[in-house]
C-alpha positions, 0 to 999 in steps of 0.5 A: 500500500502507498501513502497518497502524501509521501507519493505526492511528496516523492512525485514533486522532489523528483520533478515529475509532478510537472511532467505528468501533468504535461503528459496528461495535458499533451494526451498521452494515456496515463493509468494511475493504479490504487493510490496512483487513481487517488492522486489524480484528484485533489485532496485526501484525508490520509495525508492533510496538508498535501494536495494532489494532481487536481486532474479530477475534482474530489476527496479522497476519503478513508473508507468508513463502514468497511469490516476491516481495513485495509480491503485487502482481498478479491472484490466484484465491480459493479461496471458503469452502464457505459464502462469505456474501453479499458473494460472493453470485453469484459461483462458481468461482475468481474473480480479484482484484487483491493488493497487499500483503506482510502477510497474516492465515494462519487465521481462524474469520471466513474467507470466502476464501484465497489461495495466494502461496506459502503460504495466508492469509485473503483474505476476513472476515465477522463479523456486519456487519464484512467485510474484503477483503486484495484491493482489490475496487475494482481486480478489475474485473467481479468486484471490482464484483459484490462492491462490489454486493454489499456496498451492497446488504447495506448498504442492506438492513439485515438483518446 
């Protein structure tokens, strides 16, 4: 698990803050994975005093009605009407693997929820930007598929 402020802290010291943002800005497709989804918007409760990327509006918030924390096991998504194309093939409830205690609860970017005692944002995508709070790269076939998918985005170039 990472630490939305020492991300942010580490994102800036090195100088990639600006870099990302441009690269974001120049349209390249970024994916931001579990705390990587949560520093794409503004703020979070876990770390008071830094702010985040500001690509997408909203506060990262610490999950409130969950069993126990961290979520660190296989859940369901519950995928948008219209998921876009990094669920491209994908149908049903797929599972994925969580490891976290923070979590966004709304955003007009929602791709996919999760249910962990209460709902939050699984999934973003605004234009090139996509954010997964799962890590997709431990959610075995499903995960690989939405990798896939994602490079494929990339190399097509049509965002």
């Amino acid at each position: 698990m990472g630490d939305f402020g020492a991300c942010m802290k580490a994102l800036e010291d090195r100088g990639f803050k600006s870099l990302v943002l441009e690269l974001i800005v120049k349209k390249t497709p970024l994916l931001g994975v579990c705390v990587g989804m949560q520093m794409l918007f503004e703020y979070s409760e876990e770390s008071e005093g830094h702010i985040g990327l500001g690509v997408l509006p909203g506060t990262v918030r610490k999950i409130r009605d969950a069993r126990r924390l961290p979520q660190m096991q296989w859940n369901t998504l519950e995928l948008h009407e219209e998921p876009g194309e990094l669920y491209a093939g994908i149908d049903g409830k797929p599972w994925v693997y969580f490891v976290h205690s923070y979590a966004v609860t709304s955003s007009e970017f929602a791709t996919a929820f999760c249910d962990y005692g209460e709902n939050f944002v699984a999934s973003v995508q605004f234009a090139n930007v996509f954010g997964t709070q799962y890590h997709p790269e431990k959610s075995s076939k499903i995960g690989l598929s939405i990798l896939t998918n994602f490079v494929a985005i990339a190399e097509d170039g049509k965002l």
